[in-house]
N, C-alpha and C positions, 0 to 999 in steps of 0.2 A: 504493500500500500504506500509507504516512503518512495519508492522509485516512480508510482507512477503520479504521485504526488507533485514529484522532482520535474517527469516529464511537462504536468500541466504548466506549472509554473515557465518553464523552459518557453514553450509552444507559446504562451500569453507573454512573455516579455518579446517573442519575434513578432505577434501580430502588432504590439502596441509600436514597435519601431518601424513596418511597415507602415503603418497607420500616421505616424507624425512625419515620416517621408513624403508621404503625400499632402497631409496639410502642412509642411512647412513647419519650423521649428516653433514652439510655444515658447509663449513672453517669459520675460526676466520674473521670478518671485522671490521673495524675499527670503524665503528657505533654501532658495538655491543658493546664500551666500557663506552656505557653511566648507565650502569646497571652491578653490581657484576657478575663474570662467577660462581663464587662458593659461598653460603655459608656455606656449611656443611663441613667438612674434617675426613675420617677416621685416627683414629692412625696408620693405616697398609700403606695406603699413605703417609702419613707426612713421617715415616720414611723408608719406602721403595724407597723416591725420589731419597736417601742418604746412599748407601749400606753400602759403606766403611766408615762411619763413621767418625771417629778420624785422622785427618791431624798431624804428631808428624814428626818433620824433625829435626837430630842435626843443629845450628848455626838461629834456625829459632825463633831469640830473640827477646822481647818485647821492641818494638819502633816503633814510627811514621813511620822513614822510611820501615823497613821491613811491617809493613802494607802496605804502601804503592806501593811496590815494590810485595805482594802476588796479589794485586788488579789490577794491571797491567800486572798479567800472562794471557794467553790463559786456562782458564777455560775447555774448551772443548779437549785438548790437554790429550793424553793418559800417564798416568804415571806407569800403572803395570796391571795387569791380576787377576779377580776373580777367584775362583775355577773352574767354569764354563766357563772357558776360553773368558767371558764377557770381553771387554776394563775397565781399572780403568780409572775414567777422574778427574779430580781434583774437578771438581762439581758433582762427587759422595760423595766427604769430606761434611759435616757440622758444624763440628766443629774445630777447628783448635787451637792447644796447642803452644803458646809461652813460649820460655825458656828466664831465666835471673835469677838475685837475687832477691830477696822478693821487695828491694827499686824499683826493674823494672816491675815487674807485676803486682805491686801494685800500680805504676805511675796513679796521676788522668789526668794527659794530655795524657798519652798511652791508657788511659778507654774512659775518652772523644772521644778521635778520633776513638775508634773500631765503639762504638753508633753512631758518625756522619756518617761513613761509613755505617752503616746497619750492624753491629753487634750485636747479642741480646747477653749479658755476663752473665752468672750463673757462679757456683761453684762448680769443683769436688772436691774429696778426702774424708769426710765421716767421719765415728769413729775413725778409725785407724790413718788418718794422718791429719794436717791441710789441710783445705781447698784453692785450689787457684783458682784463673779465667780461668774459658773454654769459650770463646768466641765463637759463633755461629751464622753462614752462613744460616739461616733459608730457607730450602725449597718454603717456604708459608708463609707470612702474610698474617696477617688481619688488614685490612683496617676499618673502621666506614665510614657507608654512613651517611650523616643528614637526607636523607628520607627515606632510612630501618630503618634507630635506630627509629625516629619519630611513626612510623607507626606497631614495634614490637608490640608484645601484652603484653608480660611479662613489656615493660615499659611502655607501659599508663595504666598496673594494678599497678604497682610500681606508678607510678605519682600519679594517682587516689588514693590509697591511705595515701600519705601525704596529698594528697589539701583535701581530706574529712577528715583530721585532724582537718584543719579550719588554717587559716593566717589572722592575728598574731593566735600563740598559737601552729603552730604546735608542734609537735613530735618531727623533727627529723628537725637537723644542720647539712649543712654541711659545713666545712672550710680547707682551704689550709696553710699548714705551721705553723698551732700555737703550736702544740709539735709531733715533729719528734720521739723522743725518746717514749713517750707512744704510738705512732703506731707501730712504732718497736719492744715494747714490747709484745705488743696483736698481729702483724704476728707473730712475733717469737715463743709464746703459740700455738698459733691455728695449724704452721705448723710441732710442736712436737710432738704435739696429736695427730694430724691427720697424719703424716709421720715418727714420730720417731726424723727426724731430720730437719734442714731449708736451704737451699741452701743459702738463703742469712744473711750475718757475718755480726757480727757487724763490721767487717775490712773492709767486701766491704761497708758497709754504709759509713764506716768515708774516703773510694776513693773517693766515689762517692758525699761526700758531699763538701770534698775539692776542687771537680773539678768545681762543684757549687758554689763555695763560691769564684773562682776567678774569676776577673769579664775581664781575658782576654780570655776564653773560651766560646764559644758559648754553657752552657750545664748547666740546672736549675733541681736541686731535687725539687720534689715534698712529701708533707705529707698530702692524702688527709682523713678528717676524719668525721665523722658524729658520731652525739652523739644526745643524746634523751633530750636534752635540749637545751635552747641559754649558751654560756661559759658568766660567769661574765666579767665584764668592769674591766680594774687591779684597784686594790684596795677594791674593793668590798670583800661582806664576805658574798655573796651566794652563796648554794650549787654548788658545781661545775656536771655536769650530767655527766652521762655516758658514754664513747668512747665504739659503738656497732659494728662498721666495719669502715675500711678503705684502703686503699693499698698507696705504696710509689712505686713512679714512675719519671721520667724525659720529660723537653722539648727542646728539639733542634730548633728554633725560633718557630711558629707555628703548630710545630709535637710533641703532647704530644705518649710518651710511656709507657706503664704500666706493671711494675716489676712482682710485687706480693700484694696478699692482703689478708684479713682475716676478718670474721664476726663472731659474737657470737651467736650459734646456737639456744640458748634458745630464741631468737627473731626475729622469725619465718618471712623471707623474708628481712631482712634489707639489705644482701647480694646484694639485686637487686635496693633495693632503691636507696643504695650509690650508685650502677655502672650508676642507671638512672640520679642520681641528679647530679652526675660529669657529665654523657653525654651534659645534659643540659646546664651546667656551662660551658664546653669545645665549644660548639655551640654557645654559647652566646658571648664567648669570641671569634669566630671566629679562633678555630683552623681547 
């Protein structure tokens, strides 16, 4: 009676996916938000969310308030016409260019406050000229579940293979904030090699780390790093190991975000280890 119980069920979950193939997917509810809607995203969606691109307005200068005051418009409100004689709406923008002097756009309270707001900030400008902050409206984040990450495959192969290293004795360390600057140095290599050039300056480091470093700001850098040994105790005169991967990233109370990173390709997977072993740490500590 169990198996053919199993069958009905079986048979009744094929007709009902037959059935919503033909009418078309059913709307969003609000129970459906216990589980990711997406996790794949093509590049041709990401930025096709965001046609028009580049927000550039004169008077449209780097301060809290005018943040403030962009976040407060009617998003959906038409501001000009594609070629296609499509609506431009302002949530066609993703990224959004403030003017000021170098002392203004370089503000660590004006960076702070973009990241509180849900601003992801990178760097244009390139060879030819210094680079400054382009702040960005992101179409799409990602979010981390703790029961997708748990249950991926690539990190319980990652996990799996630190813990078959053996504890004590593993491999691989990872820690938070013990040199900022040699992580810095290994993205900065990794994303010359691989791109030519690095979006993130050492100028935005030292915004982003002043904005950190006052303790009337809600905004923490991070240096997360993993090395192929335990780091000596100060004073000690053991070899110090190796930094194999890490990325530098920020928290806003219990919402860790993550910059950029890099790994050392010669050691085939650490990439994933660190991204796992941070997961882990971030869970642990209940972000």
């Amino acid at each position: 009676e169990q198996i053919r119980e199993k069958q009905r069920q079986a048979q009744a979950k094929k007709k009902a996916k037959k059935s919503e193939e033909k009418s078309g997917p059913r709307p969003f509810l609000a129970e459906d938000r216990t589980e990711p809607q997406r996790t794949h995203l093509a590049m041709e969606d990401y930025f096709g969310a965001c046609r028009a691109g580049l927000f550039q307005q004169d008077g449209f200068m780097a301060s809290e308030e005018m943040v403030e005051h962009l976040l407060r418009m009617d998003f959906n409100q038409v501001v000009g016409r594609f070629r296609d004689g499509s609506p431009v709406r302002l949530s066609s923008f993703n990224y959004f260019l403030f003017e000021g002097t170098d002392k203004q756009i370089w503000d660590p309270i004006f960076l702070a406050r973009l990241a509180y707001e849900g601003f992801f900030t990178i760097t244009t400008g390139g060879r030819s000229r210094e680079r400054i902050p382009l702040p960005e409206l992101q179409p799409y984040y990602g979010v981390l579940d703790w029961k997708n990450f748990n249950q991926a495959k690539p990190v319980k192969k990652a996990l799996k293979r630190v813990k078959s290293e053996g504890c004590p004795g593993c491999k691989y360390y990872l820690y938070c904030n013990r040199n900022l600057e040699l992580t810095y140095q290994g993205l900065n290599q990794y994303h010359k090699d691989q791109n030519g050039e690095n979006w993130m300056t050492w100028k935005y480091l030292e915004a982003f780390k002043a904005a950190s470093d006052n303790p009337k700001i809600n905004f923490k850098l991070h240096s997360i790093e993993l090395y192929d040994g335990p780091l000596p105790e100060a004073g000690a005169s053991s070899a110090v190991p190796n930094l194999v991967a890490g990325e530098i990233g920020y928290s806003i109370g219990k919402i860790y975000t993550s910059l950029s990173g890099f790994n050392i390709r010669g050691d085939d997977g650490v990439g994933w280890i660190q991204l796992s072993c941070l997961g882990k740490w971030l869970e642990y500590k209940k972000y």
